[in-house]
N, C-alpha and C positions, 0 to 999 in steps of 0.2 A: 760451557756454552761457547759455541762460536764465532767468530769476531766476523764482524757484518761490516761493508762498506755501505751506505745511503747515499743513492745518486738520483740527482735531477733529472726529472725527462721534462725539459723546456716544451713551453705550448708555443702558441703564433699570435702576434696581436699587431697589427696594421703591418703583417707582412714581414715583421720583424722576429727571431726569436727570443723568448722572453730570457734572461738570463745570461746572452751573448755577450750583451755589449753591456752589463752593468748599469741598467735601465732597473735595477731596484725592483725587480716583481720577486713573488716568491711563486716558485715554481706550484701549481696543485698537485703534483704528485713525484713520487719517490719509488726508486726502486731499489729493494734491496738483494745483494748478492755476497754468500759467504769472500770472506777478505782476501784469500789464498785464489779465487779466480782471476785480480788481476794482481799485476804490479802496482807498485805505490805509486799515487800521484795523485792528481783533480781529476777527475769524470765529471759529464752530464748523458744524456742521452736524449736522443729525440725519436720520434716516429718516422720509416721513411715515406714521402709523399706520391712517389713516383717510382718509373721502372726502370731508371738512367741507369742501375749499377747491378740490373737483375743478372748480369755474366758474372759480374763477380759473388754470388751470391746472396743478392739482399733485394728483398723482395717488396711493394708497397705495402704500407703498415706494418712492418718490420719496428722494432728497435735496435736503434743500433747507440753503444754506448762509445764515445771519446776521450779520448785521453786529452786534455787541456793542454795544447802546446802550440807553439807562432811557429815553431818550423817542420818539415817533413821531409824527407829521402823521396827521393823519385820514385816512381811507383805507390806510394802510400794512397788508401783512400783519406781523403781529407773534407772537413766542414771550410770551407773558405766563406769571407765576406769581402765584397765591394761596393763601393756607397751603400745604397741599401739593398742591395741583391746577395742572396745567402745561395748555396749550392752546395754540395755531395759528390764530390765526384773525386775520379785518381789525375794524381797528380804527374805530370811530366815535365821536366826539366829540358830545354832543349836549346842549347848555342845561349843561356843564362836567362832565357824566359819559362816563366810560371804557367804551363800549360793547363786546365782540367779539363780534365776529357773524358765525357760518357762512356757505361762499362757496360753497355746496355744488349749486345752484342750485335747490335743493327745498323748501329750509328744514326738513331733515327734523334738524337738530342745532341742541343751545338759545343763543339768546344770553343771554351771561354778562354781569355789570357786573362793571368792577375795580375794588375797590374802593382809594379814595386811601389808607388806613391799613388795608397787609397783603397791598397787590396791587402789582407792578411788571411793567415791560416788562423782557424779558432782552435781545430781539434783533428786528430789524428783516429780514424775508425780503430775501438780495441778489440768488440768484441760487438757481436748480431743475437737477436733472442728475436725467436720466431712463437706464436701463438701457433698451437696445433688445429686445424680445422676441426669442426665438430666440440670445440670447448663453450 
């Protein structure tokens, strides 16, 4: 038999995602993917809501699944949080600030600064799974 990872796709509940911040929900669902797809480590995954990062290829209602981790390399797509504002976007590092910047190819979504005190990284994009139309 084949060794299965089970990962969370966090839902939304007052604008929050559930599972982020250790608010104790339990995710309603799970998605499984043989173990050898990724690297070892925490995943969750979410739905994407928007088309801020459609250049880089991920498209609305997309899943995209994360790697659990507070830091990122420049250029990584990343789940960042600030106060209560959550976002998807890639990250830029530029003269020692946390840029995230829409990948959208229009520039029609704002880039944010994160800030050092009140902003983190939740999750590093590892991998996209796309529903085929007509399923």
């Amino acid at each position: 038999m084949t060794a299965v990872v089970r990962i969370p796709v966090l839902g939304r509940g007052c604008g929050i995602p559930h599972g982020c911040g250790g608010d104790g929900c339990n995710p309603p669902e799970e998605l499984t993917v043989p173990a050898g797809w990724l690297p070892r480590g925490k995943y969750f995954a979410l739905r994407t809501p928007s088309a801020s990062l459609s250049a880089a290829g991920i498209a609305p209602g997309d899943t995209v699944i994360l790697r659990r981790q507070a830091r990122a390399r420049d250029g990584r797509l990343v789940l960042a949080r600030f106060g209560d504002d959550f976002t998807l976007k890639r990250l830029r590092i530029e003269g020692g600030r946390r840029l995230l910047v829409p990948d959208d190819g229009e520039n029609r979504c704002a880039t944010v600064e994160l800030p050092r005190d009140g902003g983190e990284i939740l999750g590093v994009v590892a991998a996209i799974f796309r529903a085929m139309p007509g399923r």
